[in-house]
LODRENMAR-925955 format. One record per residue (C-alpha): residue in three letters; x, y, z. Coordinates in steps of 0.001 Angstrom, whole numbers, plus 524288, in hexadecimal, padded with zeros to 5 digits. Layout:
# LODRENMAR-925955
ALAXYZ ...
END
This chain:
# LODRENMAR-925955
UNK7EB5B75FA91E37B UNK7DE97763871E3F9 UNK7D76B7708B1DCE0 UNK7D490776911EB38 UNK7E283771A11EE0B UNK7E89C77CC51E476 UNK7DF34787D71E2A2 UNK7EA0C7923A1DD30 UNK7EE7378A711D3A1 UNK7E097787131CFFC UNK7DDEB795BF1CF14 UNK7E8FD798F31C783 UNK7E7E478BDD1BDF9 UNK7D85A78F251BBF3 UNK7D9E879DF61BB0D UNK7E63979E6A1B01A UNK7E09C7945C1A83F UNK7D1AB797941A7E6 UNK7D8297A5DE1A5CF UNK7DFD47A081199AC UNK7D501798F619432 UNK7CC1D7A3E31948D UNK7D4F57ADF01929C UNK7D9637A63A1860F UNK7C8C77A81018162 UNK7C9EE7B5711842E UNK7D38A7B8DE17B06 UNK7CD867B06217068 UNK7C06D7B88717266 UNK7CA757C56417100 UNK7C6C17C87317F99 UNK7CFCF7CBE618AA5 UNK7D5027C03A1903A UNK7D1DF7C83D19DF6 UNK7C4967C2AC19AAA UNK7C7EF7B50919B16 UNK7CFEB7B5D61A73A UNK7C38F7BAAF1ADC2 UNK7BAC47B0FA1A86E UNK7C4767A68F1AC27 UNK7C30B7AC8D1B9EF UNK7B24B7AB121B944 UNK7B51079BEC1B6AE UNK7BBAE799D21C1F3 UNK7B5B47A3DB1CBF1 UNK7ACC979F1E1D542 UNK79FBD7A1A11CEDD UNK7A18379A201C4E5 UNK7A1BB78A051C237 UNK7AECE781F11C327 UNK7BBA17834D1C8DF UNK7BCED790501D228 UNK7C8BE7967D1D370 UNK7CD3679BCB1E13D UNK7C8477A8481DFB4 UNK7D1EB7AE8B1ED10 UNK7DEA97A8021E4D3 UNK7DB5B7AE051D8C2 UNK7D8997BBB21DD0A UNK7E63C7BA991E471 UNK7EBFF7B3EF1D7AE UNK7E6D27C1321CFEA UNK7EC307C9E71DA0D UNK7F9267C5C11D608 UNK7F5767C9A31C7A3 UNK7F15D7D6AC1CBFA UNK7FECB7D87F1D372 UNK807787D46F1C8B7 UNK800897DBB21BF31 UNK801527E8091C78F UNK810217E4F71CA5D UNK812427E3151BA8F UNK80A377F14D1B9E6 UNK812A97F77B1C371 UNK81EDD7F2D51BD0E UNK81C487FB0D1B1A6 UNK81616807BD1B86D UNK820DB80F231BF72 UNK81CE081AC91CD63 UNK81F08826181C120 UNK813AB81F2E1B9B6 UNK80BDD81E7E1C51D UNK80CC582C731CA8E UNK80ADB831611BB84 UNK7FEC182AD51B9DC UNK7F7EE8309A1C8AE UNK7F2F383B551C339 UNK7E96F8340B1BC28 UNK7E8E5826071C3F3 UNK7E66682D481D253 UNK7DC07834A71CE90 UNK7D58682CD01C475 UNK7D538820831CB40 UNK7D00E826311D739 UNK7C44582E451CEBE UNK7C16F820A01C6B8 UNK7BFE8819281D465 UNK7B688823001D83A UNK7AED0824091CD81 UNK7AFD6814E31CBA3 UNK7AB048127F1D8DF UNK79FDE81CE91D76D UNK799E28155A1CCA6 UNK79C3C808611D53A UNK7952B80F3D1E0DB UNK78AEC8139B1D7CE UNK78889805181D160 UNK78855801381E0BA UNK77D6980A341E215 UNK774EE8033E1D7F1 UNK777D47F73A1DC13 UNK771787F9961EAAB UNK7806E7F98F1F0BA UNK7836B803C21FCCA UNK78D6380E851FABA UNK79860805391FEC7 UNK7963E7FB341F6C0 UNK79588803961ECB2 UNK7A3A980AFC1EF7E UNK7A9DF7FEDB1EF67 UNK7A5457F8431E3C2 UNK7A8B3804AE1DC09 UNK7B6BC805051E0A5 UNK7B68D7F5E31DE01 UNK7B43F7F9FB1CFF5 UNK7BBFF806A11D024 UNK7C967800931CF88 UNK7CFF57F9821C2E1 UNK7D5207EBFD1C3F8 UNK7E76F7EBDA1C26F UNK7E5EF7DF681BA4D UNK7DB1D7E5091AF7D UNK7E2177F11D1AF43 UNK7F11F7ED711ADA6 UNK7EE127E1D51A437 UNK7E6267EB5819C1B UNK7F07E7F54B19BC9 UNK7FB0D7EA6C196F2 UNK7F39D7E3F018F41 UNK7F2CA7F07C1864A UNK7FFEA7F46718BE5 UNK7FC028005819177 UNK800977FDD619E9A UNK80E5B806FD19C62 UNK80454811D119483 UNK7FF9281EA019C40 UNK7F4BF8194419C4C UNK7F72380C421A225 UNK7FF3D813DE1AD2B UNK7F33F819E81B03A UNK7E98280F3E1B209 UNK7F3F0808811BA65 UNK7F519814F01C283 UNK7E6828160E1C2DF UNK7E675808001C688 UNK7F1EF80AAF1D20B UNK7E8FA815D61D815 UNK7DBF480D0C1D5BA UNK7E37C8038D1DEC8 UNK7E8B480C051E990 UNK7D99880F311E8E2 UNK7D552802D91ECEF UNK7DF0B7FF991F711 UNK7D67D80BE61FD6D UNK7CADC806171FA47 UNK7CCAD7F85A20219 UNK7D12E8006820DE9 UNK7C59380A2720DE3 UNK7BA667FFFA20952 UNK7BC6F7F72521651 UNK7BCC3802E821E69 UNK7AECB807712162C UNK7AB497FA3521949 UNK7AE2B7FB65227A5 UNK7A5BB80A44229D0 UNK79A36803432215A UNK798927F99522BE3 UNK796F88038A236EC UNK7A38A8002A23F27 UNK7A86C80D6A23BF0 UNK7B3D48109B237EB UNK7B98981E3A23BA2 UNK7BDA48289122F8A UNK7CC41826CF23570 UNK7CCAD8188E2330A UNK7C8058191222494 UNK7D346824CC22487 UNK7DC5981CD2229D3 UNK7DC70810CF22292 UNK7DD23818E8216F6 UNK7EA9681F1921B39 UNK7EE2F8128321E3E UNK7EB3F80D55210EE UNK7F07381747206BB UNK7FE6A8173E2122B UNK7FE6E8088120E9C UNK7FD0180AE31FFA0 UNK808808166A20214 UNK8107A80F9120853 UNK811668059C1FEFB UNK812E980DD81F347 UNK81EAD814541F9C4 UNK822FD808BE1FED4 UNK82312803D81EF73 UNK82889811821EA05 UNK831EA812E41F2B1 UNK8380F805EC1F5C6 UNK831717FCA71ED0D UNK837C4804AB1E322 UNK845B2802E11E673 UNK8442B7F3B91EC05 UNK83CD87EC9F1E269 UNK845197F1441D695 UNK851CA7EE801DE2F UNK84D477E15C1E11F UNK848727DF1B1D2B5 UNK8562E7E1741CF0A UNK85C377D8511D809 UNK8534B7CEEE1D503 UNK855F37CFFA1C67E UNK865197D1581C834 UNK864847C1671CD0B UNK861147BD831BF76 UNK856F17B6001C4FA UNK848877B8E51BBFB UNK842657AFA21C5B7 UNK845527B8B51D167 UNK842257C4D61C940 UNK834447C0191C51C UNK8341C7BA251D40F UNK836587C8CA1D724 UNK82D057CF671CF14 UNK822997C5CD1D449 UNK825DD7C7D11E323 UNK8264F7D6BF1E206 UNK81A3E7D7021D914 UNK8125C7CF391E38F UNK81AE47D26C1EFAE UNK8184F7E0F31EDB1 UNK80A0D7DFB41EAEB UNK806717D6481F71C UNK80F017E020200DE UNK807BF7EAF31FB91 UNK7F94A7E4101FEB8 UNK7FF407DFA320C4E UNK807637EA6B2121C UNK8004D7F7E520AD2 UNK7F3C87F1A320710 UNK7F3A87F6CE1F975 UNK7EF2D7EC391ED94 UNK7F7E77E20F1E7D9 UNK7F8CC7E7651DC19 UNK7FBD57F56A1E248 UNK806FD7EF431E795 UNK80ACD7E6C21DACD UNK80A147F41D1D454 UNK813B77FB801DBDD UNK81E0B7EF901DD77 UNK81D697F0091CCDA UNK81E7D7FF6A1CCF4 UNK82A237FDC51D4AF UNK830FC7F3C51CDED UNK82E8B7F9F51C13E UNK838F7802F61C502 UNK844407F7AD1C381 UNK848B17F4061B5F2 UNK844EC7E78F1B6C9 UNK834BC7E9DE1B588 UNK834997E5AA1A925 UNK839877D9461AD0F UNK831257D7921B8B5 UNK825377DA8C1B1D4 UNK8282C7CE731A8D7 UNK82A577C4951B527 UNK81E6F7C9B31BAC4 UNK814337CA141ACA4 UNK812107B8D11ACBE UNK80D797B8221BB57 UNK805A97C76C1B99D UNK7FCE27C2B61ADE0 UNK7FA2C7B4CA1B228 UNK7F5437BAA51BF9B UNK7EE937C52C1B800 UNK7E76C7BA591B1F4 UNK7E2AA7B56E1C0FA UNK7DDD37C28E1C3DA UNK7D4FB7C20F1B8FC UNK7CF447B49B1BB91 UNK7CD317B7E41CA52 UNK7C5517C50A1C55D UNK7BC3B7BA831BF34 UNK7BC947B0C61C9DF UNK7B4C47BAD41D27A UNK7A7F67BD151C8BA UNK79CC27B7A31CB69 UNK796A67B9071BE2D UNK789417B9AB1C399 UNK78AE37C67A1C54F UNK7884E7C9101B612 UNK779B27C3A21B740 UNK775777C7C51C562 UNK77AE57D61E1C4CC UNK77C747D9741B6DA UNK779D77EA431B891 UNK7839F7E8EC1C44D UNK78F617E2BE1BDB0 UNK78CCF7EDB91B154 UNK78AD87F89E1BA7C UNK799747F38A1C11E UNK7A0357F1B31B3E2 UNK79A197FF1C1AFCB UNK7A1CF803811B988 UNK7B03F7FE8C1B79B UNK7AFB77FEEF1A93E UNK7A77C80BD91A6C3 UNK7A811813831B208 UNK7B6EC810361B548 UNK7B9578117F1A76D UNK7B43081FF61A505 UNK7B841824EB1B3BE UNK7C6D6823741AF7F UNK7C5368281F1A27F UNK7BF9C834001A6E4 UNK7CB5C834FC1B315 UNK7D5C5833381A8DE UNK7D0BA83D4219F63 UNK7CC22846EE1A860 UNK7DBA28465F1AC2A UNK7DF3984AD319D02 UNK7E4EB83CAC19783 UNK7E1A0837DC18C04 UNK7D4E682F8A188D8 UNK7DDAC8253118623 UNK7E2EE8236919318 UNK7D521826AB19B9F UNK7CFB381A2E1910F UNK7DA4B811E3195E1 UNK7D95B815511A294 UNK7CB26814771A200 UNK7CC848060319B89 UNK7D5A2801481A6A6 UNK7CF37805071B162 UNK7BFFD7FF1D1AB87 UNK7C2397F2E71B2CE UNK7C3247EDF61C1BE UNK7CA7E7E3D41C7F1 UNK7D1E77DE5E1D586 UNK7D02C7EA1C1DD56 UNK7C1827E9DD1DA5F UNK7C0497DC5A1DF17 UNK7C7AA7DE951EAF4 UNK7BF387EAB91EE85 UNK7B2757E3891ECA1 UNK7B60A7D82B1F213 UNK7B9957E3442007E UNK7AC897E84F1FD2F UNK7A4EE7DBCF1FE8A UNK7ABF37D5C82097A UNK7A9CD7E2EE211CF UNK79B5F7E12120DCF UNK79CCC7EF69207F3 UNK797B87EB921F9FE UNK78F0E7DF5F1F68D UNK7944E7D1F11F032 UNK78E697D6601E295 UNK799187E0211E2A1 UNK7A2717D64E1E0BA UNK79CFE7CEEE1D49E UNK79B297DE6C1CDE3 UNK7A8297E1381CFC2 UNK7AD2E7D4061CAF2 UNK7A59C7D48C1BF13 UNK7A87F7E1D61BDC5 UNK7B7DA7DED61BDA4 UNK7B44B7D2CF1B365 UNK7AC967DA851AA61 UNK7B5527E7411AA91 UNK7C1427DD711A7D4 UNK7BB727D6EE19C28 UNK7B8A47E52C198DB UNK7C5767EBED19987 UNK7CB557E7B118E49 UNK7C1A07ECD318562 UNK7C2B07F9D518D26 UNK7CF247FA48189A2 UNK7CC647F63617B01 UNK7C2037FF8417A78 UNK7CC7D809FF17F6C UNK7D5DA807B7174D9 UNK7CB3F809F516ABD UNK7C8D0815FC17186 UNK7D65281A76173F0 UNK7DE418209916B54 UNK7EBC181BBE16839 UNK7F74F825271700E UNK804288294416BEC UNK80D3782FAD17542 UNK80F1D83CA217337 UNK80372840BA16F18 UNK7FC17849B3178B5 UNK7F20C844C4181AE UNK7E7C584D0617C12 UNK7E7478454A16F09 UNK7E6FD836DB17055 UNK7E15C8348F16421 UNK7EF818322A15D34 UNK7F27D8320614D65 UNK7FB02826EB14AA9 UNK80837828391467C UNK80AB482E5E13947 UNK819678288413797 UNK8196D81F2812F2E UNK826398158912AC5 UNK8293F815111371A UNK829BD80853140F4 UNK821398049314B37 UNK826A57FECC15785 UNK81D097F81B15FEF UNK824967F66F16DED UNK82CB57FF601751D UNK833AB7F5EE17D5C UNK842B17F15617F61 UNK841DC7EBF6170E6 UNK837797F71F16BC2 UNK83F358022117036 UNK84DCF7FDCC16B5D UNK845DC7FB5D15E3F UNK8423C809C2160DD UNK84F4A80FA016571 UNK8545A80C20158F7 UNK848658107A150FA UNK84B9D81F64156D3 UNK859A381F0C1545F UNK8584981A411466A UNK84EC68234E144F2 UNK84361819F313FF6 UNK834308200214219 UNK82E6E8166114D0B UNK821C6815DB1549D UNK81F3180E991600C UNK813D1808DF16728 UNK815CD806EE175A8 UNK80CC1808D718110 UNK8176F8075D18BF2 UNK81A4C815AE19228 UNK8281A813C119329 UNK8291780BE418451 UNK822EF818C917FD4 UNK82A83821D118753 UNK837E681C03182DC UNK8316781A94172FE UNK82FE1828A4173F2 UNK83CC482BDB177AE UNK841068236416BBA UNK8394A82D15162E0 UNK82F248222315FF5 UNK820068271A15E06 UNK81A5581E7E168E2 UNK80C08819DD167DB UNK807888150E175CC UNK7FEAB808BE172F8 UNK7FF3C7F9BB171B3 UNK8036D7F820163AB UNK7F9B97EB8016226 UNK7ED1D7F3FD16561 UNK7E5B67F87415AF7 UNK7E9DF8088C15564 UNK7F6F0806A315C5C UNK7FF3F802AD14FC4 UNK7F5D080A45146A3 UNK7FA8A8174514FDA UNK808E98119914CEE UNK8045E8133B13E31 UNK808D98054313B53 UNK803008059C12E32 UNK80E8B81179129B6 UNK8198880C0C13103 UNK8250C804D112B98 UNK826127F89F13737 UNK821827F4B71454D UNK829627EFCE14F69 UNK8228A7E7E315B69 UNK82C4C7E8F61658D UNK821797E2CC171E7 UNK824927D60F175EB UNK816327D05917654 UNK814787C5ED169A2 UNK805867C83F16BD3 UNK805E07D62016AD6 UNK810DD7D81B161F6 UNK808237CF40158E9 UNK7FD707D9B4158D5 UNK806707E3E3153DE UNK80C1D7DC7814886 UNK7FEB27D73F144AF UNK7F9AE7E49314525 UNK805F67EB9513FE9 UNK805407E15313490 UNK7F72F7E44D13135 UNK7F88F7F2A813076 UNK804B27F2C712932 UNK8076B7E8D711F81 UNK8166F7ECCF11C86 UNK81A097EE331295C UNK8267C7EA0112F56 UNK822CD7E4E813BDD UNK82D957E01214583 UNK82AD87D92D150D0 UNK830D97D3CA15E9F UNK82DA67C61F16391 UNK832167BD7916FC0 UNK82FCD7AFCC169C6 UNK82E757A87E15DF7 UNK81E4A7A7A415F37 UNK81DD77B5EB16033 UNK8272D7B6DF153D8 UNK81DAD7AEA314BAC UNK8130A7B4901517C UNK8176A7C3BD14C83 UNK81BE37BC4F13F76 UNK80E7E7B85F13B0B UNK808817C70E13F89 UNK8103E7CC571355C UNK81EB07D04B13D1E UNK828FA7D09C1331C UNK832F57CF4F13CF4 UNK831C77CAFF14B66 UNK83E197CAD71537D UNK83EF17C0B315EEF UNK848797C586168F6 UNK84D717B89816CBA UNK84EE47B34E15D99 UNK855BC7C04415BC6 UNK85F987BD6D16733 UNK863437AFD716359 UNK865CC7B58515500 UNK86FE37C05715942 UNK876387B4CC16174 UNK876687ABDE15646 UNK87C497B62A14E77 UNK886FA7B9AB157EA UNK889977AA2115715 UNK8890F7AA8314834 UNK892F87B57F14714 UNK89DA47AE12151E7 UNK89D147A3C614A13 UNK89F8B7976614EB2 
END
């Protein structure tokens, strides 16, 4: 068959493995792969020499990444997290949009663009992109944190934002032209639209809530995995495309709600494992079709213009939202964060611009700012966020809002365990009944919630970042146990653990015999492989029948 013959599976082929290869540099250069995944994208974008991807395929190809990663999100953020966070994510989302699109307006301005143009390139860079913001979050496994509830509440509101936006900007479109279009009509097609978006959120809370974990059960109850991750899949994507078609809200809206909803069943832990393979490699796409649509020209013919527009997201966005967050009373630590996740733009943006230019409301250069914008602010993040954790102080729970700045803990003897999962918290359980001074490092809300109740000392943070295990006072303790699953990360902590504390007894977890060797040679004096473990007890319960 010929190349013209098969252009998805061109698109995918090119994309994942132009992706790998220069996501593979990345890493050796200690950069965010995100960077590579974006330059991958340049290579095979249209402005640029060589094979050309379909650029339509692989903007539909990242909207499936965007859903499954909201559907993932949703899974672990329940309706209580959402209506404890809308204190802070209604009005702070709506105040950074308007100061956001102020500065846009005002850019606009300089740039010789009317008042229009100018209104909607500032909401094109008011909004955050899902896919930035959730893989930043997880990545530093803040995602189940209060803070990571609130950026994804933020994010929620920012979206229900611009589902308003596309209705009103074609109707602005429509009064600029002269036809006219009577106050009433512009009234009514905003009932219209925030009905649609109730409707389906009552549609979701009140039904959705009740069908889809029924039907997750019955699907689970015919022992079948392949018709549970078949599930998972159709309501992840189901959910999200009904939404777009029958309420006109975004697919990841939709994707987000259908998660929230299922979350409720016991089984989410198990769905968000089936649906974690298909979520990053689609991820991935949305990355490379971000750089598929920059015309790097852009960089020489309007240099002032593309700094003015990152200026904006990173800066502007940056200190808006700090200054919402602390004007509400939380600590610096969370209006950084906040401030951190939201520096970036992304597929709303690009949809919004893209409105803009084909209702000849805002010129094509718009397009090329915002794109390189969205690049430049990606590449960016990540050192927002290191720069935050320099600048944050490490938290403990319990301690009062009013001083973040925590003194480790002064136990000493006592044992570190790094995890609070099904195996960290058993480890734990019988900790507090022996009686046995234990610390533990978590940043999951309900993993800290149930460690307190244990009587553990609970130190929110990602025990591989740098302070975490010094706050744990690893150098005075007796041993460390690393409970997470993740050989990579678990790796970190033993390396670490090792250097700070020679004499250490450091036990470990691992899931196969790479990952055993691996925590061997970083110093683990013991590391416990579930499945070795198994076959032993069986082989002993042979051994003692005898023959």
């Amino acid at each position: 068959m010929s190349e013209h013959q098969t252009p998805l599976i061109a698109t995918i082929a090119a994309g994942l493995m132009l992706a790998f290869l220069f996501g593979l540099a990345a890493n050796r250069l200690r950069v965010q792969p995100i960077v590579g995944y974006l330059l991958a994208g340049v290579v095979v974008g249209p402005f640029t020499p060589g094979f050309t991807a379909d650029l339509p395929l692989a903007a539909e190809l990242a909207e499936i990444g965007v859903i499954l990663l909201m559907f993932g999100v949703g899974l672990h953020f329940s309706l209580k997290d959402l209506l404890s966070v809308a204190r802070i994510a209604v009005p702070g989302a709506i105040g950074q949009i308007a100061v956001a699109t102020a500065m846009g307006v005002g850019l606009a301005h300089l740039l010789g663009w009317p008042l229009p143009a100018g209104l909607v390139f500032g909401l094109a860079l008011s909004v955050a992109s899902t896919v930035v913001l959730v893989r930043a979050l997880q990545d530093r496994h803040m995602l189940d944190t209060d803070r990571g509830r609130i950026a994804v509440g933020w994010l929620v509101v920012e979206d229900l934002a611009m589902v308003l936006a596309l209705v009103l900007v074609p109707a602005a479109a429509v009064i600029m032209s002269g036809d006219g279009v009577p106050p009433s009509r512009m009234a009514f097609l905003l009932l219209v639209t925030l009905a649609k978006v109730s409707a389906f959120v009552a549609l979701m809370l009140l039904v959705g809530r009740r069908v889809i974990p029924w039907l997750m059960h019955h699907v689970a109850h015919t022992g079948s995995r392949e018709l549970f991750r078949l599930a998972v899949y159709a309501i992840a994507l189901g959910v999200a495309f009904g939404a777009a078609k029958l309420f006109g809200v975004s697919f990841a809206l939709g994707a987000f709600f259908a998660g929230m909803v299922m979350g409720e069943s016991e089984l989410s832990q198990q769905a968000t494992e089936e649906a974690m393979p298909l979520r990053d490699a689609f991820a991935v796409l949305f990355f490379v079709s971000v750089g598929m649509l920059l015309n790097p020209v852009v960089f020489v013919d309007a240099p002032l213009a593309v700094l003015g527009t990152v200026a904006i997201i990173v800066l502007g966005k940056s200190v808006a939202a700090w200054l919402i967050v602390r004007a509400f009373g939380y600590p610096n630590a969370t209006a950084l964060t906040i401030s951190a996740s939201l520096a970036q733009i992304g597929e709303f943006s690009f949809i919004l611009i893209g409105l803009g230019i084909s209702l000849a409301l805002v010129p094509s250069d718009a397009q090329n700012l915002v794109l390189a914008g969205a690049i430049v602010s990606i590449v960016l993040n990540p050192m927002m966020f290191g720069l935050v954790e320099r600048l944050r102080p490490v938290e403990r729970l319990g301690e009062p809002k009013q001083t973040p700045s925590i003194v480790p803990t002064t136990r000493a003897g006592h044992t570190v365990l790094v995890g609070y999962g099904r195996v960290g918290s058993y480890v734990g359980a019988v900790l507090a009944g022996s009686g046995d001074s234990f610390v533990v490092i978590e940043t999951g809300q309900r993993a800290v919630e149930q460690a307190q109740r244990d009587g553990a000392e609970v130190i929110v943070g990602n025990a591989a970042a740098p302070g975490i295990l010094a706050a744990s006072n690893i150098a005075g303790a007796q041993r460390i146990v690393v409970t997470i699953p993740e050989a990579f990360e678990a790796g970190q902590v033993v390396e670490q653990a090792r250097a700070a504390n020679p004499s250490l007894e450091i036990l470990a977890r691992a899931h196969s015999d790479a990952a055993v060797e691996h925590l061997d040679k970083l110093g683990a004096d013991l590391v416990v492989s579930g499945e070795r473990e198994i076959a032993e007890r069986m082989l002993d319960r042979i051994r003692d029948k005898g023959p």
